[in-house]
C-alpha positions in Angstrom: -7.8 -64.7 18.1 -8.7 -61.4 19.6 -6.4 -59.7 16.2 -8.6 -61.7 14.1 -12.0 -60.6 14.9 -10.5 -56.8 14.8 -9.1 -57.3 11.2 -12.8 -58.9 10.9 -14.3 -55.9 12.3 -12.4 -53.6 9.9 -13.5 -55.2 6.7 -16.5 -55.9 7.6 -16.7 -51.6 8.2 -14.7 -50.5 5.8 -17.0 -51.6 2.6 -19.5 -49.0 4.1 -18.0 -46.2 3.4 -18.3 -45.1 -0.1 -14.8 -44.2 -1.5 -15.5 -40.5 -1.8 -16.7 -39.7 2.0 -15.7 -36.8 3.8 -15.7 -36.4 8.1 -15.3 -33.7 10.2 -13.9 -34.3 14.1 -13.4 -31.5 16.6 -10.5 -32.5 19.1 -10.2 -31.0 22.5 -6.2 -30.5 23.3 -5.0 -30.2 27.4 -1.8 -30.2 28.5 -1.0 -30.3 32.8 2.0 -28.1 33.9 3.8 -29.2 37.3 4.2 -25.7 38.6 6.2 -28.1 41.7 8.7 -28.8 39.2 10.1 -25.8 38.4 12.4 -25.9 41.6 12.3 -23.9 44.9 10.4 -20.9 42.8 7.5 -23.3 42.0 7.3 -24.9 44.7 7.3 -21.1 47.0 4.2 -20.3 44.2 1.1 -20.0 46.7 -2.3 -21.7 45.0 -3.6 -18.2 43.9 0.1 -17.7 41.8 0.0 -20.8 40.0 -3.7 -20.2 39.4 -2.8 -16.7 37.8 -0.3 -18.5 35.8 -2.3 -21.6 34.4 -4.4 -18.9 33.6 -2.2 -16.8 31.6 -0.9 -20.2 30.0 -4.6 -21.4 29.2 -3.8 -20.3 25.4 -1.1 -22.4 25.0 -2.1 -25.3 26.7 -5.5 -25.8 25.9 -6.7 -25.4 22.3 -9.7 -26.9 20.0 -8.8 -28.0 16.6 -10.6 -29.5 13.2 -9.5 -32.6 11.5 -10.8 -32.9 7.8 -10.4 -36.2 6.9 -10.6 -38.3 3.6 -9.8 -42.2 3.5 -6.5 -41.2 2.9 -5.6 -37.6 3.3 -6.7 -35.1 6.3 -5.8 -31.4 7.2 -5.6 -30.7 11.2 -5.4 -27.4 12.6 -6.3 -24.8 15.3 -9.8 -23.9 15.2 -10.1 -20.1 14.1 -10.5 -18.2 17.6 -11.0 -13.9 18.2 -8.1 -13.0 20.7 -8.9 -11.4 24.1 -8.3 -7.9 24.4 -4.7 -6.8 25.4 -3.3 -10.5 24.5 -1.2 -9.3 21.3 2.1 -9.9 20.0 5.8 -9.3 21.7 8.6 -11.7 21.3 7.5 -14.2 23.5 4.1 -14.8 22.0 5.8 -14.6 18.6 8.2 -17.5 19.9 5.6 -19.9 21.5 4.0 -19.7 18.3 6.9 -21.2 16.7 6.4 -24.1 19.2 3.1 -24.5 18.2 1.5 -26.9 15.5 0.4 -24.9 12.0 -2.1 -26.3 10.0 -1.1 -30.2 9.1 -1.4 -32.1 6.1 -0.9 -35.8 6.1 -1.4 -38.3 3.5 -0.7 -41.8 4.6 -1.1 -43.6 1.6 2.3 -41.3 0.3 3.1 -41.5 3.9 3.9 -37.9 3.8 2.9 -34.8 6.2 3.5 -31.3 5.9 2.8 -28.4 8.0 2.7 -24.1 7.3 4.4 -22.1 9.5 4.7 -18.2 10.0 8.4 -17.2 11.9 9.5 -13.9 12.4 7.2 -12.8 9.2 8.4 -15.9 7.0 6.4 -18.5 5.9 7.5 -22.1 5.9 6.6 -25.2 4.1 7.8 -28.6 6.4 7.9 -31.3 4.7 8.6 -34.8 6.1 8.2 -38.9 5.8 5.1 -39.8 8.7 6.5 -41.6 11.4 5.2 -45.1 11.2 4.8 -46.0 14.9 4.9 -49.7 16.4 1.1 -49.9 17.7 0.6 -52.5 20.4 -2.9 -53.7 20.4 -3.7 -53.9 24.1 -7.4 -55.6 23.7 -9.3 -52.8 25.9 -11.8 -51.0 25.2 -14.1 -47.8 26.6 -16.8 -46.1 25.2 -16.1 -41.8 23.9 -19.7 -40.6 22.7 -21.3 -43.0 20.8 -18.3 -45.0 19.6 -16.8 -47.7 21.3 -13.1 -47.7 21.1 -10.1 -50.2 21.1 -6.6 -49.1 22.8 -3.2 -48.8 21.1 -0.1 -47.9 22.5 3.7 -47.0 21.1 7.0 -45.4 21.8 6.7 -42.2 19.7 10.3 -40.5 19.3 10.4 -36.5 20.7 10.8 -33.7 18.3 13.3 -31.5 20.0 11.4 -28.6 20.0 8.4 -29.9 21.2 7.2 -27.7 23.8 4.3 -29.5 25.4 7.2 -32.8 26.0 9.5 -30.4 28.1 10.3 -31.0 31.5 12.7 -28.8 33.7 16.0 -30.4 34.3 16.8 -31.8 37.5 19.2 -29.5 39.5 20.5 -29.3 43.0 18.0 -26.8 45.0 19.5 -23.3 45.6 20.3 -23.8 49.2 22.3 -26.5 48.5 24.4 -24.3 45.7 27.6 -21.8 46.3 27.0 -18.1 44.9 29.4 -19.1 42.7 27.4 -21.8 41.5 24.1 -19.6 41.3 25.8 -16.8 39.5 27.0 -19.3 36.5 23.5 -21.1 36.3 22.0 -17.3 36.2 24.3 -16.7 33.4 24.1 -19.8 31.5 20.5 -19.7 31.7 20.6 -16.2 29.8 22.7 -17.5 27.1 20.5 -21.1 26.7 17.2 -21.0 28.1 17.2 -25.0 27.2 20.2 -26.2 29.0 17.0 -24.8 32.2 15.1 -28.4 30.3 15.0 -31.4 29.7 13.3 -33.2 26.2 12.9 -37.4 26.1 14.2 -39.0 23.1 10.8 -40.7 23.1 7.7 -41.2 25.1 4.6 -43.5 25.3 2.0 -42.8 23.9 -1.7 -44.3 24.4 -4.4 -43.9 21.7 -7.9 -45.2 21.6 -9.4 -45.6 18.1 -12.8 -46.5 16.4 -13.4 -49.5 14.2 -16.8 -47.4 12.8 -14.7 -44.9 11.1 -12.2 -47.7 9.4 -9.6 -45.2 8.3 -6.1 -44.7 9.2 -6.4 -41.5 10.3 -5.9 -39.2 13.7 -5.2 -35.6 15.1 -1.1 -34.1 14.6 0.9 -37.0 13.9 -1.1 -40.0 15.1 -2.3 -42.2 12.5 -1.5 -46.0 11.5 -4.3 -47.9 13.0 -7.8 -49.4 11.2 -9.9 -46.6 12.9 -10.0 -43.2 13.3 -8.1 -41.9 16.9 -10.6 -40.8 18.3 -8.1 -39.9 21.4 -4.3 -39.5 22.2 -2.5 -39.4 25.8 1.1 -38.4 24.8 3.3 -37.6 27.9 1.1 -34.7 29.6 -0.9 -34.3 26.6 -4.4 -35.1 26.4 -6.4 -34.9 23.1 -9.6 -35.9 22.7 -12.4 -35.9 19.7 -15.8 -34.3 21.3 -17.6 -34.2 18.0 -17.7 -36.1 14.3 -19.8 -34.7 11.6 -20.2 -37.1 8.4 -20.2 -35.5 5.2 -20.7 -32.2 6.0 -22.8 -29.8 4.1 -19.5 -27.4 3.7 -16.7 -29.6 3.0 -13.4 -28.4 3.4 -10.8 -28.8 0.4 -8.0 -31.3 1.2 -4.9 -31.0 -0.8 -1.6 -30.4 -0.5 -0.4 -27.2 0.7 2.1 -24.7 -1.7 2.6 -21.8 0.2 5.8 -21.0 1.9 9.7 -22.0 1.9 9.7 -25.8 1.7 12.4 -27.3 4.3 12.4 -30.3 6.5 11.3 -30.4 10.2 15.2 -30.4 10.9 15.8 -27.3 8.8 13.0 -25.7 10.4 14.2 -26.2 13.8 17.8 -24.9 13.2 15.9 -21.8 11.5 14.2 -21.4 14.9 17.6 -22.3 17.2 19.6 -20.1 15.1 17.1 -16.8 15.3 16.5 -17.4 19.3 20.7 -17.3 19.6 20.5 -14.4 17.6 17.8 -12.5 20.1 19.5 -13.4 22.8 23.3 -12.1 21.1 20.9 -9.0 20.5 19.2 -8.2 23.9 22.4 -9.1 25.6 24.1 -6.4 23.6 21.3 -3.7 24.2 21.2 -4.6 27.9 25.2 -4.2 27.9 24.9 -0.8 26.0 22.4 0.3 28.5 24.2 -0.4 31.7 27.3 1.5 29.9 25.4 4.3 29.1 24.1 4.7 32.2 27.8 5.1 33.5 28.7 7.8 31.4 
């Protein structure tokens, strides 16, 4: 009964929206660290460390971005910021950008997304089938401005270089290890900073959407129910819409993007595993050469 006044709802919504509308939504992205974690060296972090951390992380974990949406296309990406002094490049800023969303476009009546990256001076082109996830209609419903949203939840596989899904792995606690033990961990760590974490094959995610906006549309990746998602929990994720604008003045163009090497998401990450193994190889080496020099 309750799936039939929704489907209802949706028709009823959806003939009041001319064919060639355009919306604007401004999503809010947050994503909670466990500095506890992170073993013995977390946990030994006094309140004023972790809070110099968080706040060296803030860039990374919380970020506004724009979704441009059509009834059946949309682009998404990171709203347009002017960098603090002193917060440039080096290698690991150039690396967490690779774990970072580019601009998105997704067109669910091809069922199709695709998303431009920069690597190492590159540009990329990912190209990929949507993920068609198994929504659950849970019948509640809350209020996010002025739209009154219904919840949805799924089991969303993990891509395996999704940074804001990894968790450290579970180890014994250094007091409990041999120096033996500690020295290979130190080293293995070095070669493979991910055998230090853990990434789930899938996670739950919870999304509440709006039957006002009757498309099947959503920030990232989320899409696939009769309402805009107007928010997404998604392991220690949190994004959520804070504004809509209608039919802007400016619209933005939404079309497929052409720029850039065009590879799958599984290319992509073996590009991005293979060039990390190959800075490591390469600052392993220099470090090696140094010590030796220093010898002589």
């Amino acid at each position: 009964m309750k799936r039939l006044l929704l489907w209802s709802l949706v028709l009823c919504t959806t003939g009041v929206f001319a064919q060639n509308f355009q919306g604007k939504a401004y999503y809010q992205s947050k994503t909670t660290v466990d500095m506890d974690s992170w073993g013995r060296q977390g946990r030994e972090m006094s309140a004023e460390q972790k809070k110099r951390v968080q706040e060296m992380m803030k860039s990374y974990l919380e970020k506004v971005y724009v979704l441009d949406f059509t009834q059946t296309a949309s682009t998404y990406k990171e709203e347009d910021k002017i960098e603090a002094p002193g917060r440039g490049g080096g290698f690991g800023r150039m690396m967490m950008g690779s774990f970072s969303p580019g601009k998105q476009y997704k067109d669910v009546k091809k069922g199709m997304i695709m998303e431009s990256k920069e690597f190492f001076g590159k540009k990329f082109l990912i190209k990929d089938t949507l993920q068609k996830l198994e929504w659950k209609m849970e019948g509640e419903t809350k209020q996010i401005g002025k739209y009154l949203c219904f919840k949805a939840t799924a089991l969303k596989k993990v891509d395996e270089l999704d940074f804001n899904a990894m968790r450290p792995k579970k180890q014994k606690d250094d007091k409990d290890k041999t120096p033996e033990e500690r020295k290979k961990d130190s080293i293995k760590a070095a070669d493979d900073p991910f055998s230090q974490v853990d990434i789930p094959k899938e996670i739950l995610v919870t999304a509440w959407y709006t039957l006002d906006i009757p498309i099947s549309q959503g920030p990232g990746e989320f899409w696939g129910l009769p309402g805009l998602i107007l928010e997404v929990n998604a392991y220690r994720t949190t994004v959520l819409c804070s504004k809509i604008v209608m039919n802007p003045g400016e619209k933005e163009i939404i079309e497929e993007p052409t720029k850039g090497e065009e590879v799958t998401r599984k290319e992509y990450n073996e590009i991005v595993m293979n060039k990390m193994k190959e800075m490591r190889e390469m600052y392993r080496g220099r470090g090696r050469g140094g010590r030796g020099r220093g010898r002589g």
